[in-house]
C-alpha positions as CSV (number, residue, x, y, z in Angstrom):
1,X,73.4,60.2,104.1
2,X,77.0,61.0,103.3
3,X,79.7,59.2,105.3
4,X,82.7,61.0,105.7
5,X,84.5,57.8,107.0
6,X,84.1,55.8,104.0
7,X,86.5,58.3,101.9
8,X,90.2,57.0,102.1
9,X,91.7,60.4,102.8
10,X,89.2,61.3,105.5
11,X,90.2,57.4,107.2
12,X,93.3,58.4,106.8
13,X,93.1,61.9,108.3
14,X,91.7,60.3,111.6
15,X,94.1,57.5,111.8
16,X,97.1,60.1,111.2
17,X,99.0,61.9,114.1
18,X,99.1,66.0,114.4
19,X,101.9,66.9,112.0
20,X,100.5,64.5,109.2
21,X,97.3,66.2,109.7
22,X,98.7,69.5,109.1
23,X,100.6,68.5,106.1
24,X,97.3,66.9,104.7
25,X,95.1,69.6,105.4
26,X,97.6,72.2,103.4
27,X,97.8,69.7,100.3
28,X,94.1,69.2,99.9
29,X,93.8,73.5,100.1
30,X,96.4,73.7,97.4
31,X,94.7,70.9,95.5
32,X,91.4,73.3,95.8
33,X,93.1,76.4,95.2
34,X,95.3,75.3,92.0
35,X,92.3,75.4,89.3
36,X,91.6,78.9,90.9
37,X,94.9,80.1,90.6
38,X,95.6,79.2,87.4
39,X,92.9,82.0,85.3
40,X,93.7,84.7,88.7
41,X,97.2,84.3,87.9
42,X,96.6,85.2,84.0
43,X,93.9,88.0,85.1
44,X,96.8,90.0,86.9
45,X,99.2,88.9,84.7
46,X,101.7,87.0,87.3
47,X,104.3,85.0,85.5
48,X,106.6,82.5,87.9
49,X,109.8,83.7,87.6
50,X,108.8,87.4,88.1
51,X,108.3,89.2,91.2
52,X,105.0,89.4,93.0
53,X,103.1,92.9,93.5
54,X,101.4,94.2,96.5
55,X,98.0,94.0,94.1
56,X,99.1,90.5,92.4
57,X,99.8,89.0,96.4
58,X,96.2,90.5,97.6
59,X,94.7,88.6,95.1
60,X,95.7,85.5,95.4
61,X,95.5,85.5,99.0
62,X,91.9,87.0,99.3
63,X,91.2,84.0,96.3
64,X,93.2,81.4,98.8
65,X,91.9,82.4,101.8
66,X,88.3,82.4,101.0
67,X,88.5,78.8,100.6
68,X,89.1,78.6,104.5
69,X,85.7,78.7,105.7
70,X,84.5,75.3,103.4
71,X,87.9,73.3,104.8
72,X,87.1,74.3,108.4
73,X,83.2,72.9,108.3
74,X,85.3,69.8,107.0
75,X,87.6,70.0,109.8
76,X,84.9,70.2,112.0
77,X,83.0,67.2,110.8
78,X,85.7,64.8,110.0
79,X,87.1,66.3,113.7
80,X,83.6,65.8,115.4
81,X,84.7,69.3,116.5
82,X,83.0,72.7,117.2
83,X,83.7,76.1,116.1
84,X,84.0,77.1,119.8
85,X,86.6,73.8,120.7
86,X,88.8,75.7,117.3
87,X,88.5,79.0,119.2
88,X,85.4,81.1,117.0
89,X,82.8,81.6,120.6
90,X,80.6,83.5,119.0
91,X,79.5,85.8,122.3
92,X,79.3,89.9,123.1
93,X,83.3,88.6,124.6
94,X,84.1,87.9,121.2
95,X,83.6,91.6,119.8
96,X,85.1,93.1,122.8
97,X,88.3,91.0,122.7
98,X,88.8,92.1,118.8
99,X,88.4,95.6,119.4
100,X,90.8,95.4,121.8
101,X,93.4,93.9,120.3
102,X,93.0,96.3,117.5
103,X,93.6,99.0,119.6
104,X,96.4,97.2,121.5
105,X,98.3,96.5,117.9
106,X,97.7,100.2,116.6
107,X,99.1,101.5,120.0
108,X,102.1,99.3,120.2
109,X,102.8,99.9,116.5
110,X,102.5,103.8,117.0
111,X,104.0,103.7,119.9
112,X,107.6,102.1,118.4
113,X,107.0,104.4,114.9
114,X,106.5,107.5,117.3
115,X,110.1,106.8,118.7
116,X,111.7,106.0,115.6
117,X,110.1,109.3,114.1
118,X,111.7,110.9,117.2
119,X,115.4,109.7,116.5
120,X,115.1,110.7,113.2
121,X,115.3,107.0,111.9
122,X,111.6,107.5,110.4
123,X,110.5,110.8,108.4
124,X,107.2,111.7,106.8
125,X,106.9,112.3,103.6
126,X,105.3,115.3,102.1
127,X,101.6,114.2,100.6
128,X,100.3,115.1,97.1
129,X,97.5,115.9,95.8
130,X,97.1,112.6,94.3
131,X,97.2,110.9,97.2
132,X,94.9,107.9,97.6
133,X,91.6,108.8,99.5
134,X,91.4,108.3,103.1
135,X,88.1,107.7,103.3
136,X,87.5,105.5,100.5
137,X,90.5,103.2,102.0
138,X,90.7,103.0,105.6
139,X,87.2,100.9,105.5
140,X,88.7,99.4,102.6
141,X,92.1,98.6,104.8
142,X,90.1,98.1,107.7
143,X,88.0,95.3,106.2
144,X,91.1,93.6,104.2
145,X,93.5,93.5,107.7
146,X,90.1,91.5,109.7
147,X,90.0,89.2,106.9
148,X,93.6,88.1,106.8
149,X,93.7,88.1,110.6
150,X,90.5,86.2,110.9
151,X,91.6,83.1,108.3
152,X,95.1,83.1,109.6
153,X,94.1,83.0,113.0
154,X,92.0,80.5,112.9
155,X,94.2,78.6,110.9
156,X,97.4,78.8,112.6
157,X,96.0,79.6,116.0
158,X,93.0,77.3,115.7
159,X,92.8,74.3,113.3
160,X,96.1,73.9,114.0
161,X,96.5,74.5,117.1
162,X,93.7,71.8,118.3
163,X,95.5,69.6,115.9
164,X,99.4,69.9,117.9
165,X,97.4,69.5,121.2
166,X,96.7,66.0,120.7
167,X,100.4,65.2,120.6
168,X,102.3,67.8,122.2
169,X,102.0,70.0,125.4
170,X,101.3,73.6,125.2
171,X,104.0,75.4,124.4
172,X,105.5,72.7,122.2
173,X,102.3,73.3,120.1
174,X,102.9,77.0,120.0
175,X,106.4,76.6,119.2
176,X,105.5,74.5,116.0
177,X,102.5,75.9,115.0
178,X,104.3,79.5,115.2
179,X,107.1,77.5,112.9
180,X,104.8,76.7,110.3
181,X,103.5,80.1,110.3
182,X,106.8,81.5,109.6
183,X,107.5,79.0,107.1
184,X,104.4,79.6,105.1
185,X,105.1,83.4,104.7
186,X,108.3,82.1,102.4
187,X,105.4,81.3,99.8
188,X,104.5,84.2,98.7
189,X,108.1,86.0,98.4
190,X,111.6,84.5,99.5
191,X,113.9,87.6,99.2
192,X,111.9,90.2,102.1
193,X,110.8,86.7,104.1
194,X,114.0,85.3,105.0
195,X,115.2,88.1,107.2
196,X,112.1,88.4,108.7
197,X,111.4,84.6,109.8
198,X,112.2,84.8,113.3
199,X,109.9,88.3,113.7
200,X,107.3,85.7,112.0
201,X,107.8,83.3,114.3
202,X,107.7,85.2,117.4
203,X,104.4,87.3,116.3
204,X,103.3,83.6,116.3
205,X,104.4,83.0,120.0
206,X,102.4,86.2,121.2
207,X,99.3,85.5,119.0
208,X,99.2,81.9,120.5
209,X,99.7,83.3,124.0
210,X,97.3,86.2,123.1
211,X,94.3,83.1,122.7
212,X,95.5,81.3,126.1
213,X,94.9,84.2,128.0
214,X,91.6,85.3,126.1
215,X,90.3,81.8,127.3
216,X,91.1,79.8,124.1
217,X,89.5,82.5,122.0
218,X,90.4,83.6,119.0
219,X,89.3,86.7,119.5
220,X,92.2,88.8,121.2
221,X,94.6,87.2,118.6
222,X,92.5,88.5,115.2
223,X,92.5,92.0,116.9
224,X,96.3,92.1,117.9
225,X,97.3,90.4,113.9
226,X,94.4,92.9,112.2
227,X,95.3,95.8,114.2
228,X,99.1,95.5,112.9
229,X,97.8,94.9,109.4
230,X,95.6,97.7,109.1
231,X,98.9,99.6,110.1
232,X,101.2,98.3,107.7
233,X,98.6,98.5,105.1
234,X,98.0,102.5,106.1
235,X,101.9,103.3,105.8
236,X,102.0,101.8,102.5
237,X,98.4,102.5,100.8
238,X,99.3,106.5,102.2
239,X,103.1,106.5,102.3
240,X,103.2,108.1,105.5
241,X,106.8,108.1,106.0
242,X,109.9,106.1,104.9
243,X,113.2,104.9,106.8
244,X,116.3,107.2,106.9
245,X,119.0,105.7,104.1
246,X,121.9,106.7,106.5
247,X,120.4,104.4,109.5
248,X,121.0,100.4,110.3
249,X,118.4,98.7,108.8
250,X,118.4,95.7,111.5
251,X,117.6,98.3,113.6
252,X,114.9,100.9,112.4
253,X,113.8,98.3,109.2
254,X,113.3,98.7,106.2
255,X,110.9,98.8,103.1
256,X,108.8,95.7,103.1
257,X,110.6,94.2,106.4
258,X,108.4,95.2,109.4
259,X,109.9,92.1,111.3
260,X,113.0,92.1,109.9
261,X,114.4,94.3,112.3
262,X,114.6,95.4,116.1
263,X,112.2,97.9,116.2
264,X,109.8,95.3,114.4
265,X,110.5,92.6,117.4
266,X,110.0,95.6,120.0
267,X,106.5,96.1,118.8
268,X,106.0,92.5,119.5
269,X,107.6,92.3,123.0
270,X,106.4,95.5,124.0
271,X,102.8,94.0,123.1
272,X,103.8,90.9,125.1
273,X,104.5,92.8,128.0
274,X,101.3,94.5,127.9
275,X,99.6,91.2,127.7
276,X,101.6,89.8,130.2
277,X,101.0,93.1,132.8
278,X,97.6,92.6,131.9
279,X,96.9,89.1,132.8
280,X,99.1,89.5,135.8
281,X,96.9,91.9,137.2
């Protein structure tokens, strides 16, 4: 039978404290991933010192994140874990808390955009004929945003998470884990991430606070992240609308930016108002 403990790295995984752990667990996914990326990188023609495309970024990531379910059942052994202790209960709850939160984060998201097309600081654009399909996409959208939320989640909200919990009390937990979550956005582009790191880190906050008050599911916080996603995604796949030129971009946003901005934090503290009304009561 195989013994896990007899490896060096796993001995030293279990011997380590929270933040070691972390740090381990993202070197041996970029160990994994690096023979990967190496023939994706030459398939969409990426070269290092050239900007990264919306395609060329979707790639990678679907290629990187798809390595997340074989490093959990690791986690989970080498843990003596569960899926449910990480946050995945698999239960009719489970369902309902994800639709939800994809309603909450399309309604929050609308609801900011709706004001902003109001002032004037947002304005549609006129649609041609060659307009992507919308029928073809939104599944296609639909499915890409519950993938992304799904890994990151339980990533950031889970592995990690459970990891910070053996050292640190709850909200210091969430207060790292949301800074590593930030951090690790600065990976795939520097230039649109940097003014965007403390909307990052605070969509963290809410999304850990989104699993406490699901019951340590994951469940609530895929919907909320997916449900933003899948909005994002929409706006840009169907170029809805763009931001007026003449307005304050650290206040209405920009291109590329979605938290870079305060209309970008108000869709997160209007969501965490909800959240917070809703547990309340």
């Amino acid at each position: 039978m195989l013994n896990f403990e007899d490896y060096s790295v796993v001995a030293l995984f279990n011997q380590s404290n929270s933040i070691i752990k972390i740090i381990l667990f993202l070197i041996i996914w970029a160990v994994i991933w690096f023979p990967i990326a190496i023939p994706i990188a030459r398939l969409v023609k990426w070269q290092i010192a050239a900007p990264i495309s919306n395609t060329q970024k979707l790639t990678f990531i679907i290629s990187l994140y798809s390595l997340v379910p074989i490093l959990t059942w690791a986690v989970i052994v080498v843990e003596n874990t569960s899926l449910e202790t990480i946050g995945l209960i698999f239960q009719v709850s489970l369902l309902k808390s994800i639709l939800f939160g994809y309603g909450l984060g399309i309604i929050t998201t609308f609801v900011i955009d709706a004001i902003e097309l109001m002032t004037g600081w947002l304005m549609f654009n006129n649609q041609e004929d060659s307009a992507p399909n919308i029928w073809v996409n939104l599944p296609l959208l639909l499915l890409v945003s519950f993938f992304i939320a799904s890994i990151e989640e339980l990533i950031f909200r889970g592995i990690f998470v459970n990891f910070l919990l053996e050292d640190f009390n709850l909200w210091l937990s969430a207060i790292i884990s949301s800074f590593i979550f930030a951090l690790l956005h600065l990976i795939w582009e520097q230039k649109n991430t940097l003014p965007q790191l403390p909307g990052l880190f605070l969509m963290g906050i809410v999304l850990f606070y989104a699993r406490i008050i699901d019951g340590g599911s994951l469940g609530l916080a895929i919907g909320l992240h997916g449900g933003w996603v899948f909005v994002l995604a929409c706006v840009d796949t169907f170029n809805l609308y763009r931001y007026n030129p003449s307005g304050k971009s650290w206040l209405i946003g920009k291109k590329d930016q979605p938290l870079g901005s305060i209309a970008g934090l108000s869709v997160l503290l209007l969501t965490i108002l909800f959240l917070g009304l809703k547990n309340f009561i």
